[in-house]
N, C-alpha and C positions, 0 to 999 in steps of 0.2 A: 622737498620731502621732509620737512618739517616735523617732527614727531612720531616720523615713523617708526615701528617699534620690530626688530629682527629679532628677539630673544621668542626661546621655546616658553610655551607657557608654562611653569612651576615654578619654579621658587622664586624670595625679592632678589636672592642673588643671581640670578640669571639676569632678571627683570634691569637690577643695576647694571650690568655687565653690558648687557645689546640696547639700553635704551639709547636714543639720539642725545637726547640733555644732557646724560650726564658722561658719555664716553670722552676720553681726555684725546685730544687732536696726535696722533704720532710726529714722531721727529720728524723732520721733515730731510729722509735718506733716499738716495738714489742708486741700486745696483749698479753696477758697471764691468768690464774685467777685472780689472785696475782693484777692487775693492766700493764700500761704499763711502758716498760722495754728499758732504750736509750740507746744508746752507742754499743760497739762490741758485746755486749751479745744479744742483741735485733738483730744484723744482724747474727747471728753464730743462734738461734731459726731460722731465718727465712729464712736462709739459708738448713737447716737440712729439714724443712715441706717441701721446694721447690724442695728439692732433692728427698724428699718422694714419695712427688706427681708426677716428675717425672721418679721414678722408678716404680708407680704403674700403671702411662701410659703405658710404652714400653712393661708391663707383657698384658695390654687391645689389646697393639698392635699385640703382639704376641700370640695370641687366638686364636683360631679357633671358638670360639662363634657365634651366632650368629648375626646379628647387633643391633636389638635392646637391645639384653642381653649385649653386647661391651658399647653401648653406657649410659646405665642406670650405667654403673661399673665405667664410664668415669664420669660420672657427680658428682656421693658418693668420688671420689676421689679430683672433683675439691673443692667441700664444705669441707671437710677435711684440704685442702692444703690451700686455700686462702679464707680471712674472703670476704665472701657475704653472701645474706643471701635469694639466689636464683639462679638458672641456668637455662638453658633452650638451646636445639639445634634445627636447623631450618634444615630439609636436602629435596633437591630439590628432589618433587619425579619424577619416571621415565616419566610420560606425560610431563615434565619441564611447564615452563611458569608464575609458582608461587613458594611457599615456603610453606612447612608443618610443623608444631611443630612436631616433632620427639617423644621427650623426654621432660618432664619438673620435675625438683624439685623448684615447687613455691606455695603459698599457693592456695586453688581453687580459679578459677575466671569464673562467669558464662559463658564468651566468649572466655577463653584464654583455652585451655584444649588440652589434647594430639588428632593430627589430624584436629587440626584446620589448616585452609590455610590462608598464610598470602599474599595478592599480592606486587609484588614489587614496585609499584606506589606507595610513596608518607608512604614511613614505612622506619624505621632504617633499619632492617633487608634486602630490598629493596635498601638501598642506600650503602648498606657495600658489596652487594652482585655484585652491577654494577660497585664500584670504587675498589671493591679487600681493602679497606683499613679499620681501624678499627674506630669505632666512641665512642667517651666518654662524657658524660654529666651529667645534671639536669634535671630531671621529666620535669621541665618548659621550657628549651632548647627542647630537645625533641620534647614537644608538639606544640613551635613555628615553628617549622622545620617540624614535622611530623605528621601532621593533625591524618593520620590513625594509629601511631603506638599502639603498644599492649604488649611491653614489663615494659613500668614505669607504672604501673597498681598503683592506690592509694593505698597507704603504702610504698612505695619505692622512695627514693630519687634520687639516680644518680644511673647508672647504664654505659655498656659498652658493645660494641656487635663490635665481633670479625669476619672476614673473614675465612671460613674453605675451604682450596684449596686441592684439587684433579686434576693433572696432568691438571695443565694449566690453572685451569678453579675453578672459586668460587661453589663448588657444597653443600653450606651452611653456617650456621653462629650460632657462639657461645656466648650468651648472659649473664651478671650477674647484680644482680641490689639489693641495699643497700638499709636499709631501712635510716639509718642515711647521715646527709647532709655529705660527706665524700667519693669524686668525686676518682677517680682511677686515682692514679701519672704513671707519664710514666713511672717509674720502674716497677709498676705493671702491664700494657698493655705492656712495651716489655716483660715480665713473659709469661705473658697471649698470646702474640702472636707465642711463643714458646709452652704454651697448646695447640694450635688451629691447629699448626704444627701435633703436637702429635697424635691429635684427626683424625686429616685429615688420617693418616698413617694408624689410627684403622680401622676407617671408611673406607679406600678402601679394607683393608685386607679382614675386614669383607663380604665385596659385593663380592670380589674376589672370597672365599670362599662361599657366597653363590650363585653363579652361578654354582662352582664346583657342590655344592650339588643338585642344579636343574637340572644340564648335566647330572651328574649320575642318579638319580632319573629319567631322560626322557630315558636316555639308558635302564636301568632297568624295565620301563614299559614296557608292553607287547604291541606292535602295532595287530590290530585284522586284519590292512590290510596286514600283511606280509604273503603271500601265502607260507608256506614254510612246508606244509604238506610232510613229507616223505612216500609219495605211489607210486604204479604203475598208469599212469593214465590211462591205458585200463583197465587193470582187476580187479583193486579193487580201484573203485574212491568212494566206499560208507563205504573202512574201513581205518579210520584216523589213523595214528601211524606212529613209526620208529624204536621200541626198537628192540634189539634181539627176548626178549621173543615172537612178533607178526612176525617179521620176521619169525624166528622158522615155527610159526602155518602156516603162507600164503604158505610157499616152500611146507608142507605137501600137502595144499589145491592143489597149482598146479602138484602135486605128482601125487594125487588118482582124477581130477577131468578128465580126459580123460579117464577114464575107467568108466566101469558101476558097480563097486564094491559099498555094501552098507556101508559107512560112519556113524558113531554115535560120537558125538559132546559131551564131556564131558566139563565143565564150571559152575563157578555159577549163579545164577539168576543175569540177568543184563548185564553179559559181552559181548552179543551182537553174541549168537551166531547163532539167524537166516543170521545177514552178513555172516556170516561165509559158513552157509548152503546155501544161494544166489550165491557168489562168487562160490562155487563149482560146483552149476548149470550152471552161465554164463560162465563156463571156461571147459565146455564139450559140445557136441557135439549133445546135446541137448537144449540148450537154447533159440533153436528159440521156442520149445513145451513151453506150461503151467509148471511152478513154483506152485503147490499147497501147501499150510501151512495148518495147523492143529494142535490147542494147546490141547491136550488130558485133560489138567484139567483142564480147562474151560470150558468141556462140560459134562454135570453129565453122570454118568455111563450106565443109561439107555439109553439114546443117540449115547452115542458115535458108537457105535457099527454101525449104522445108518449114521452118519457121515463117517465113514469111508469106509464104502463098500455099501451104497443105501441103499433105501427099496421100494417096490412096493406099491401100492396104497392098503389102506385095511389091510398094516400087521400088526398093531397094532392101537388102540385107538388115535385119532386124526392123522394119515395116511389119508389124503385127498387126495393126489398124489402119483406120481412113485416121488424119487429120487435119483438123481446121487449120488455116494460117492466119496469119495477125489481119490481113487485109481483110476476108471474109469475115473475121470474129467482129473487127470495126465498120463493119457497113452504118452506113447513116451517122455513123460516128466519128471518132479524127482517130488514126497512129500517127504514134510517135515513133523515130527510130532514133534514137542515141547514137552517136559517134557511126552517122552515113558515110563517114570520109573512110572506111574500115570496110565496106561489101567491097567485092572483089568485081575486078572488070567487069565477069563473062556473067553475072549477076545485074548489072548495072542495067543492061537492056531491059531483061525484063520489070526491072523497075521505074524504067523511064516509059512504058507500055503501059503500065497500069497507070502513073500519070495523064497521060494522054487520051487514052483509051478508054481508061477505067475499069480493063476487066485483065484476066489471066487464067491462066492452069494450072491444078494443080500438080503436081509433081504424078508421074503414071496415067496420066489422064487424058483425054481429048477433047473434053467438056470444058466449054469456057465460060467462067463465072464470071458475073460483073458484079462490079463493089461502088457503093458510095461512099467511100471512106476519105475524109480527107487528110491530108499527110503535113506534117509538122515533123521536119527533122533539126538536127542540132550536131553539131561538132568542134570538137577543138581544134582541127588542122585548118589550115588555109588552102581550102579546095581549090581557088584560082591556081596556088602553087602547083596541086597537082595537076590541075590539067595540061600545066606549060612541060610538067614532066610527063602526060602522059600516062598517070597512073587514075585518073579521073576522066570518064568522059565527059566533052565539054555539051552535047547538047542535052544531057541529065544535069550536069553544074546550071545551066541556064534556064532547066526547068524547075531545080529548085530556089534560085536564085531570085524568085520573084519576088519576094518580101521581106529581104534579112534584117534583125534583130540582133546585134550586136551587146552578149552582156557586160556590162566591166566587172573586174577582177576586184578583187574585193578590198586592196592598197587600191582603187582608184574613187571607192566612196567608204573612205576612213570614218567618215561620222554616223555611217550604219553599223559599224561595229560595236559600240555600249550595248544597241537598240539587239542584236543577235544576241551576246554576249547575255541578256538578260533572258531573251528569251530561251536559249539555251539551258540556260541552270536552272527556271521552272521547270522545263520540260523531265530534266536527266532529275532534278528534285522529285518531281513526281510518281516518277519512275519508280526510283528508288524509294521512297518516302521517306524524304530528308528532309530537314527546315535547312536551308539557308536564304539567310535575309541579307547581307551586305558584302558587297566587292570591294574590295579596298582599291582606292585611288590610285598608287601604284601600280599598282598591277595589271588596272584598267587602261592608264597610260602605258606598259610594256604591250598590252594586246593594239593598242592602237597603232603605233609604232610601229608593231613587226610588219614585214612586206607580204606575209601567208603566200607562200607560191602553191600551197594547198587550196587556196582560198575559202570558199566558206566549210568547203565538208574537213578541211584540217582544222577549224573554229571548231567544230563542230564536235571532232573526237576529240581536242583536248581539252574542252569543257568538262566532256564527259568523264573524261580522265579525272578531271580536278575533281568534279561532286564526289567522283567515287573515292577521292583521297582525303574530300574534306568532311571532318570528324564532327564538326561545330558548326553555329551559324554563318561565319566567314568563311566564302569560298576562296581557298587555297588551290593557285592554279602553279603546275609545277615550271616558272619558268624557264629555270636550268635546259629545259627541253629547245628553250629559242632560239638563244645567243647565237651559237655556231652556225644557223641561218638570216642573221643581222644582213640588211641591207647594207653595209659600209664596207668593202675592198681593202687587204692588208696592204694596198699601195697610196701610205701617208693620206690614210682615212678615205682615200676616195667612194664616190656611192658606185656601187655595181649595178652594172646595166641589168635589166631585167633577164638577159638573155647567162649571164656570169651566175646571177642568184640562181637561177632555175640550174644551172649544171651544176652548182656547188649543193644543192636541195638532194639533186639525183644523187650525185655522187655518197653523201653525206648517208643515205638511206641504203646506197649497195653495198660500204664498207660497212656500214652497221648489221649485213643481212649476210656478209662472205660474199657477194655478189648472184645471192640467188634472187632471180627476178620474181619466176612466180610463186602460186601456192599461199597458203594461210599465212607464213612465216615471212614470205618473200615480200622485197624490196617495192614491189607493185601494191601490194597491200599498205604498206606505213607509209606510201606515198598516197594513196585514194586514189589512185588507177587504174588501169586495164591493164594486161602484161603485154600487148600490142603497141600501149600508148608507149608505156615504159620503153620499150624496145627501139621503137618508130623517133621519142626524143631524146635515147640515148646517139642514133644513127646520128642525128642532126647536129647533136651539141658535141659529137666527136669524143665521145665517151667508150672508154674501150677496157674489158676486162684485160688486168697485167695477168702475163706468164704464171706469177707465182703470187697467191694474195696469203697477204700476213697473217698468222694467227692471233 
């Protein structure tokens, strides 16, 4: 560094004072407790800190830290190494134009503080950063030269501010400042411009590194506009997925859906299996007729019956009209019945008649109609079970039984879940008229993860939940809502049987409700069920309201 010149520009006696030529070498003294120490022993100490300091750089340099943690590590090492009795780095932030305090170890000052901006007009920092070279002085040099600056703050005598270079270019600057009159010899700034070097090296590793981590991190998010649904897009654009296990069910679906054979849908609550029964309609040769549905235990038992095959005007109490029933409305077309495991015995006949048969009465009546309607049912229970009990007849179980479709549970094709998960927040975006473009990785991993004993329609409303909580383009999904139904067993981590998670799901939704089942508020609702189902797999899992429930 050869004629490099540190003086302010004015006067020749400044000019003499910071030139290289003619500054006279200092003693050559070395602090210590003890007092100070001259001679080889005073340079063999300060020789050993300088080596110190620079070996604890090159471990800042070779960090993968991140930058403000690199540069706070860089600073405890400069105060360590060389007597000041302050530091401070300036690094231009990305908008450029000015200088931002970075980092400071200095005592507080009510205008000096980390993120403060410093502009380059008419500051030290400012003129080290436009000439690339380094500046040394007195508090009162300083402030004849630099009306604005901010680093010789009262208490501080001289100090020194160093250029920190990045590939070509001054992209900051490293400051120290004394409190005693005891200006910085050019031993010590060419030291120092050898830290600044140092620091420079940390400093780009670190940005290097942390674009690494924002690249990945942007790979890693989920984009919501990536279309990359694995479907058919004629015949099943309304069921999301790719996995084998939904492949599997779709090849069945287009298997038995060109015949007029009757179909039963086995699945848990949730998994979506009226698409299922949809897709089988529009993918026979019927689809241009009516699609009838009909959820059996949504409608109480005296009803139903009514529902399903008519009643004539008069046939019972509050009968004010004729009505059509689901089987007539679907002639030449399919019904669905949702949760068949739920009609009642003395029902059952006459449903296993119009299979058979193809015709019925309506309720009041003596006229017997006949229906082309073919029939697609579905259910969560295990109707072989009931027939062993007796709560299902078995030559109805055997006439539905002739095609089953088994769906899996939506923990059984984990890699369909991003592919919902996306298509969900379009959907509930739209709705709403929200932009949200990106999922965060995290959080895509806790959706994948979780066991959903809801399965897809608990996806489905907490999505919804989320869009409507998230303010910005990142969908914020409220995990806190998970945890407490984690697939993992408080018996030393063990995983819980699916049969454990599902009663700790129920249980979880009845202490949250007082244990009221049904209704808007009730326990059946925040689980996306039936208040039958609710009821039917509390009997099972041996779930019993206590005596007295807690407030």
């Amino acid at each position: 560094m050869a004629s490099i010149n540190l003086a302010l520009p004015g006067t020749e006696d400044n000019k003499s004072r910071f030139a290289w030529g003619g500054l006279p070498r200092p003693a050559e003294v070395f602090e210590t407790p003890g007092g100070r120490e001259p001679g080889v022993q005073a340079e063999l100490r300060r020789e050993k800190a300088r080596l110190k300091l620079v070996l604890e750089l090159t471990n800042q340099t070779a960090s993968r830290q991140q930058l403000r943690d690199v540069v706070r590590a860089v600073m405890v090492s400069i105060r360590s190494g060389v007597r000041c009795d302050g530091v401070c780095i300036y690094l231009e932030p990305p908008q450029g134009g000015e200088l931002q305090v970075y980092t400071l170890d200095l005592p507080a000052h009510a205008d000096f503080q980390e993120g403060t901006t410093i502009p380059l007009a008419g500051t030290i920092a400012g003129h080290v950063v436009q000439t690339a070279r380094p500046w040394s002085g007195t508090r009162e040099e300083a402030f004849a030269q630099f009306p604005g600056q901010l680093l010789l703050q009262p208490g501080f005598s001289t100090g020194c501010m160093l250029p920190i270079s990045c590939r070509n270019r001054v992209a900051g600057t490293l400051g120290l400042v004394r409190c005693e009159d005891n200006s910085f010899s050019r031993d010590e700034v060419d030291f120092l411009m050898q830290i600044s070097n140092q620091i420079a090296m940390a400093v780009e590793n670190a940005l290097a590194h942390e674009q690494i981590r924002e690249l990945k991190e942007k790979l890693a998010q989920e984009s919501v506009h990536v279309q990359d649904e694995i479907r058919d897009e004629t015949n099943f654009e309304e069921i999301v997925g790719g996995s084998a296990a939904l492949r599997r069910v779709l090849a069945q679906v287009e298997t038995v859906a060109p015949t007029d054979s009757t179909v039963i849908i086995y699945g848990e609550t949730g998994t979506g299996k009226e698409l299922i029964a949809r897709a089988i309609h529009n993918l026979s040769p019927r689809h241009g007729n009516a699609f009838v549905k009909l959820n059996c235990a949504a409608i109480p038992t005296g009803l139903l019956e009514s529902e399903l095959f008519g009643h004539e005007k008069g046939a019972f109490t509050g009968a004010i009209a004729q009505r059509i029933g689901r089987f007539e409305l679907a002639n030449r077309g399919s019904v669905f019945l949702d949760e068949v495991g739920e009609i009642p015995l003395e029902l059952q006949t006459k449903l296993l008649r119009v299979l058979q048969e193809r015709e019925f009465e309506r309720l009041g009546s003596t006229r017997t109609i006949r229906t082309d309607a073919r029939l697609i049912a579905a259910t969560n229970r295990d109707l072989a079970e009931m027939v062993e009990d007796q709560r299902f007849r078995s030559d109805l179980f055997y006439r539905l039984n002739v095609f089953p479709v088994h769906v899996p549970a939506l923990r059984e094709r984990r890699e369909d879940i991003p592919l919902l998960v996306r298509h969900f927040v379009q959907l509930f975006a739209r709705r709403m008229k929200r932009v949200i473009d990106t999922i965060p990785s995290e959080t895509m991993s806790t959706l994948v993860r979780y066991p959903w004993p809801g399965n897809i329609r608990e996806l489905q409303n907490l999505i919804e939940r989320a869009v409507i909580l998230s303010s910005g383009p990142v969908l914020r999904v409220p995990l806190r809502d998970l945890p407490n139904r984690a697939p993992v067993g408080p018996a030393k981590g063990r995983p819980q049987t699916l049969e454990e998670a599902e009663r700790a799901h129920i249980l979880t939704a009845l202490k949250e409700t007082k244990w009221v089942v049904a209704g808007p508020h009730g326990a059946a609702t925040r689980l996306g069920m039936n208040r039958s189902t609710v009821l039917f797999r509390m009997k099972k899992l041996g779930i019993v309201r206590p005596w007295k429930i807690e407030e």
